[in-house]
C-alpha positions in Angstrom: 83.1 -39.5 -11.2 82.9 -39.0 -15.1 80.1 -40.2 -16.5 80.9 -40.3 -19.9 84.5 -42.7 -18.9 82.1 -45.2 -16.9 79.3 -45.2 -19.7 82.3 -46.5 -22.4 83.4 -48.6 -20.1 80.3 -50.1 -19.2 79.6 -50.5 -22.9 82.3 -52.4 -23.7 82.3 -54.6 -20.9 78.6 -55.6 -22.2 80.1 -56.5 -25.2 83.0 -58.6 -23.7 80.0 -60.3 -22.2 78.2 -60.4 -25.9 74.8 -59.2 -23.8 72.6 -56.8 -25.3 71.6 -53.7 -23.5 68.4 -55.3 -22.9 69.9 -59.0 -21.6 72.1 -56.6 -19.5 68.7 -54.5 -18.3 67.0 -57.7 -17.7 70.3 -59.6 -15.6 69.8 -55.7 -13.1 66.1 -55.5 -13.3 66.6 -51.8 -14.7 65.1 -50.9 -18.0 67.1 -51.1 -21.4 66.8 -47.2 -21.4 68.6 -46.6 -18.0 71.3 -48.8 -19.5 71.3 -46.5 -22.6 71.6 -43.5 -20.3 74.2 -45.1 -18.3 76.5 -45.7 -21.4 75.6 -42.6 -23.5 76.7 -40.8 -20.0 73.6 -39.0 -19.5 73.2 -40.6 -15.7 75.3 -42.9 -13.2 74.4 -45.9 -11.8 73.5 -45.4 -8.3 75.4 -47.5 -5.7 72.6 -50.6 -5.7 73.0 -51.0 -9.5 76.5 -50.9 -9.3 76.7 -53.5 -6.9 74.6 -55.5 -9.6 77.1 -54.4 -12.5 79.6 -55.3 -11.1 78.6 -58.8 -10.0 77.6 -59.4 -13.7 80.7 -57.6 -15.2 83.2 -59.1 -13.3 84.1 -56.0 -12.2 84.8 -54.4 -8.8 82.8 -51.5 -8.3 85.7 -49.2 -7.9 86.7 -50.2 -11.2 83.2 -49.0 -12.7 83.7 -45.4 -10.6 87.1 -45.0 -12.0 85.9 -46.0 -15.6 88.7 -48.6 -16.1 90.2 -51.7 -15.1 92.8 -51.5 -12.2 95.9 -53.3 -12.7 98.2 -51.2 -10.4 98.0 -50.4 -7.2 95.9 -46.9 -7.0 97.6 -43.6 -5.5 96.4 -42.4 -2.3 94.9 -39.4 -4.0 92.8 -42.0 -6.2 91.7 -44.2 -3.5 90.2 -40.8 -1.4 88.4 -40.0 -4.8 86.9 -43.0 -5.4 86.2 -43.4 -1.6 84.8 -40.1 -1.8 82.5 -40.7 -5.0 81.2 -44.1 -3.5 80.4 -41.9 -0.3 78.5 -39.3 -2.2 76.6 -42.5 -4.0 75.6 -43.8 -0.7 74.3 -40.6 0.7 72.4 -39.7 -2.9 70.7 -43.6 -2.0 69.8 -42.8 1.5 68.3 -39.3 0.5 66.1 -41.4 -2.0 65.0 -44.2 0.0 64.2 -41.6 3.3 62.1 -39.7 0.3 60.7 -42.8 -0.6 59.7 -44.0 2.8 58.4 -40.0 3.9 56.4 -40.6 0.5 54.9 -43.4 1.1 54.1 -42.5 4.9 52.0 -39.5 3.4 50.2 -41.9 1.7 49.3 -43.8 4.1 48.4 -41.2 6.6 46.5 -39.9 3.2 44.3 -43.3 3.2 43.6 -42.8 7.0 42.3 -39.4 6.4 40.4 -40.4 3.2 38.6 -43.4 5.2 38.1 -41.3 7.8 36.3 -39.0 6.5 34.1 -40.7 4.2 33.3 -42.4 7.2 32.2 -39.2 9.3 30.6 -37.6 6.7 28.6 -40.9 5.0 24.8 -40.8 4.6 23.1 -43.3 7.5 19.7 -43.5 5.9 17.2 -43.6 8.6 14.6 -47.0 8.3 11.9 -45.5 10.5 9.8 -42.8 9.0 8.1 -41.4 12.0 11.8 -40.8 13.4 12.9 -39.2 10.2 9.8 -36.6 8.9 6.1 -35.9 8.5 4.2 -35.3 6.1 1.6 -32.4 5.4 -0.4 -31.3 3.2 -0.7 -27.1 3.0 -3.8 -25.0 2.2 -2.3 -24.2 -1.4 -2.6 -28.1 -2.2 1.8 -27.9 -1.4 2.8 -31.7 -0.1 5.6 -30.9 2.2 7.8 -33.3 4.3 9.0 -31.6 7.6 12.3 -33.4 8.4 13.0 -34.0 11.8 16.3 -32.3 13.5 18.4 -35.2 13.6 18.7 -35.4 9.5 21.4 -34.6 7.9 20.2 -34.5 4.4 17.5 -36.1 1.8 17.0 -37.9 -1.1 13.9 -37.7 -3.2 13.5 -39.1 -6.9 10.0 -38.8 -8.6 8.3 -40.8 -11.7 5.2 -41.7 -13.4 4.2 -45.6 -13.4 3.2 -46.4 -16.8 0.8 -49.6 -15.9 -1.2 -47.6 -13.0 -0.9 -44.1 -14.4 0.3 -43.0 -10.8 3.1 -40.7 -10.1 4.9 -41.7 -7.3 7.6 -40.2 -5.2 10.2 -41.6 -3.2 12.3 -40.1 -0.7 14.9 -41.2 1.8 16.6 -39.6 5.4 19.6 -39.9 6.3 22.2 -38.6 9.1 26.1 -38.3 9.1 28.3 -39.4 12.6 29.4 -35.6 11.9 26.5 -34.3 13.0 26.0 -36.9 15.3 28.9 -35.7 17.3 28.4 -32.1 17.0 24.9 -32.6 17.6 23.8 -30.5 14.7 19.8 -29.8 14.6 17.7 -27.9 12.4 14.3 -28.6 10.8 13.8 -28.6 7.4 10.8 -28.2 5.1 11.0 -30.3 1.9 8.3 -29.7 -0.8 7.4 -32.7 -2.7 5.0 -31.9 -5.4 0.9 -30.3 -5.5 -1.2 -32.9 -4.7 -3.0 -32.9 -8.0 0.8 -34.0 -9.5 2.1 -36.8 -6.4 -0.7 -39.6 -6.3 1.7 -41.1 -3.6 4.4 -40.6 -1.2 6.8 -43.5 -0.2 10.2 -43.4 2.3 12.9 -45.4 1.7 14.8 -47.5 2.5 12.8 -49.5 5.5 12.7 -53.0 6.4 11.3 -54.8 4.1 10.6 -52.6 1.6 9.3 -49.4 0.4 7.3 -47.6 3.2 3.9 -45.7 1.9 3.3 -42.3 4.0 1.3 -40.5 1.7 -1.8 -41.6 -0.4 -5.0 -43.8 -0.5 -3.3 -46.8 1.1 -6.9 -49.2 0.4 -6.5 -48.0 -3.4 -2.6 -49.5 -3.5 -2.8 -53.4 -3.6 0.3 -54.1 -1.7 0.5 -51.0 1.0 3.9 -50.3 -0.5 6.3 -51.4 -2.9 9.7 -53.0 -3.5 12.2 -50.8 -4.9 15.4 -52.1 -7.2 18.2 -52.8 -5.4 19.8 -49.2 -4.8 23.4 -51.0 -3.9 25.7 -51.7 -7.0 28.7 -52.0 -4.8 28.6 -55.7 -5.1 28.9 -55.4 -8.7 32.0 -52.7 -8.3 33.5 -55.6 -6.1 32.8 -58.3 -8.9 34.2 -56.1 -11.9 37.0 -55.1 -9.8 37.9 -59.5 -8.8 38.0 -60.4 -12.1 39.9 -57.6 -13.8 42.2 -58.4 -10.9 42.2 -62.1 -11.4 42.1 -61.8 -15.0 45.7 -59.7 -15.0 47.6 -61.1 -12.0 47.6 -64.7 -14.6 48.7 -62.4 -17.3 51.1 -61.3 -15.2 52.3 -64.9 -13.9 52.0 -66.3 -17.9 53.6 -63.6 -19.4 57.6 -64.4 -19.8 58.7 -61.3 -21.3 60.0 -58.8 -18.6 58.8 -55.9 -20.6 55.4 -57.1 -20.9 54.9 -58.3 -17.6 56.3 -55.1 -15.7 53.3 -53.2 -18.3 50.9 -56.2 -16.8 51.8 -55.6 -13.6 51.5 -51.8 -13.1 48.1 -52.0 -15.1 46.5 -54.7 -13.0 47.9 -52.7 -9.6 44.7 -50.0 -10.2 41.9 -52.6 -10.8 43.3 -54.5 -7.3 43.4 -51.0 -5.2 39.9 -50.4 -6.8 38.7 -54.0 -5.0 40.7 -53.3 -1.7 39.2 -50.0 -1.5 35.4 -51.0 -1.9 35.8 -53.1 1.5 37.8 -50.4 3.4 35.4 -47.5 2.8 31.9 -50.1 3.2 33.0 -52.4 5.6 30.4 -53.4 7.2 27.8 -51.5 5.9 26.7 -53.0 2.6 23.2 -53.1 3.9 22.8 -49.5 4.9 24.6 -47.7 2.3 22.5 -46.4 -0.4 23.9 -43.2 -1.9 25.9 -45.1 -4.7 27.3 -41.6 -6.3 29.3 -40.5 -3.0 30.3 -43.4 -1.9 32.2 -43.9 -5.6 33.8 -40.8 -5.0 35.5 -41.3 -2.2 36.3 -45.3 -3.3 38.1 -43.3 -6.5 40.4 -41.4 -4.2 40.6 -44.1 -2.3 42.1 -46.1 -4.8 44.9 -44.0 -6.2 45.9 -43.8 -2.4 45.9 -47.2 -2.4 47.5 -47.7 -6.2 50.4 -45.3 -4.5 51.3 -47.6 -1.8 51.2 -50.7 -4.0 53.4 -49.4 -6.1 55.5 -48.1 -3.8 56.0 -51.2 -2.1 56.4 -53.4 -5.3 59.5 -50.4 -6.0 60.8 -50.9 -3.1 60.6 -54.7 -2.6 62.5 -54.7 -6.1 65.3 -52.7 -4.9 65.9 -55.5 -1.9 65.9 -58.4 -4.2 68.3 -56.7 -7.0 71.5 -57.9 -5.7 70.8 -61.8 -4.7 68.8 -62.0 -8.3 71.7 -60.4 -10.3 74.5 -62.8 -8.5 72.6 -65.8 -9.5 71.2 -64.6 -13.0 75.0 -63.6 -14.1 76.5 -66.2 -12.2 
């Protein structure tokens, strides 16, 4: 193969044809820069754009390996070289599509892994207090929460109400199926604040609200309060709909094929943001409360995700090139 002899050749019949390099990019679905490459002789067509090239050049596609028309009958030595480059094309397009598949099977098993994990080692808040920790109150005026052994971990968050004067703490237990099925236990001692600084003590989350277990309970008017919503996952699902909607119309208004393939590859992260919300919290929007990990794992998640989307949409493209070619340069 000579790259160079093809690349004039394809250049001039373009110009037979009176397209552009970009009319020509668009008839192939390539971009106006591969044809550039192609005719400069800085790459080859591989043997799925050739097929297109030479449907919409009128051209055989041993003619665009040789680099010119063939009016004679070809020499047995010719035939075995063009036999042979055509070979040699084939192969180079198997190699790529069996990296493309092993590719996109690591992502997948990548997305497995990721779910899987988030899912072993997610926070499962605890709703009952008396399963999760007591509290005590030590001779050096210490408040101390003694976690039981089947927590995992804790959350505590502390502030001053401004309408009672009160400081108030809050603090939540939860476990991991990790240690579930290793059957990790150890007791842990958590010190809150000195009793002259913590007026009260609540544990969240629990049913119904905010669960008082430290503190004048008579003195506190409803025995407990209602926290803000800790979930904002709903929200992440809502941003991520509309940003979705919002470019997939772009996408299907937008004529221009250089616009619309820019559309397209932006609005691919905002939709494997969405489907990734679901896959790493489905069905446990109503226990999940630890926003910051969950987000984490929804980010990596999501490029996973972003991966095989693309992936596909690449390789979906490839199968369509030839039937869209024959009838755009028809």
């Amino acid at each position: 193969m000579n790259n160079d002899k093809t690349g004039r050749f394809i250049a001039d019949l373009r110009r037979e044809k009176r397209f552009t390099q970009a009319q020509l990019a668009d008839a192939i679905h390539v971009s106006d820069k591969a044809v550039s490459r192609w005719e400069t002789g800085r790459g080859f067509p591989d043997i799925e754009n050739l097929e297109a090239l030479s449907g919409c050049l009128d051209v055989s596609i041993a003619e665009l390996i040789k680099g010119e028309r063939i009016n004679e009958p070809v020499s047995g030595d010719e035939l075995n070289d063009i036999a042979s480059d055509g070979l040699s094309l084939t192969r180079s397009l198997i190699a790529k599509r069996k990296i493309t598949s092993t590719l996109l099977g690591f992502v997948l098993g990548l997305i497995i892994i990721i779910i899987a994990v988030i899912h072993m080692m997610s926070p499962i808040y605890i709703k009952d207090s008396g399963n999760a920790l007591t509290v005590e109150e030590l001779s050096d005026g210490s408040i101390v929460a003694v976690l039981g052994g089947n927590v995992s971990g804790y959350d505590i968050d502390r502030f001053k109400d401004q309408d009672s004067s009160k400081t108030m703490a809050f603090i939540g237990c939860y476990r991991t199926r990790w240690d579930q099925l290793s059957r990790k236990s150890n007791e842990t001692l958590v010190r809150i604040g000195n009793k002259n600084e913590i007026d009260e003590v609540y544990y969240y989350p629990a049913d119904g609200g905010d669960v008082l277990i430290y503190g004048d309970k008579e003195a506190t008017e409803s025995g407990g309060v209602v926290t803000l919503p800790r979930l904002v996952y709903n929200y992440w699902l809502i941003i991520g709909g509309i940003l979705s909607a919002v470019g997939i119309l772009l996408y299907l208004i937008c004529r221009k094929k250089y616009y619309s393939e820019k559309i397209l590859n932006a609005v691919l992260f905002p939709v494997a943001f969405t489907i990734s919300i679901p896959l790493c919290l489905l069905g446990r929007f109503d226990e999940v409360y630890n926003a910051s990990y969950y987000f984490t794992g929804i980010l990596l998640l999501t490029i996973a995700v972003y991966l095989v989307l693309r992936t596909v949409i690449l390789l979906k493209k490839g199968k369509l090139t030839y039937s869209d070619n024959t009838q755009t340069c028809s």
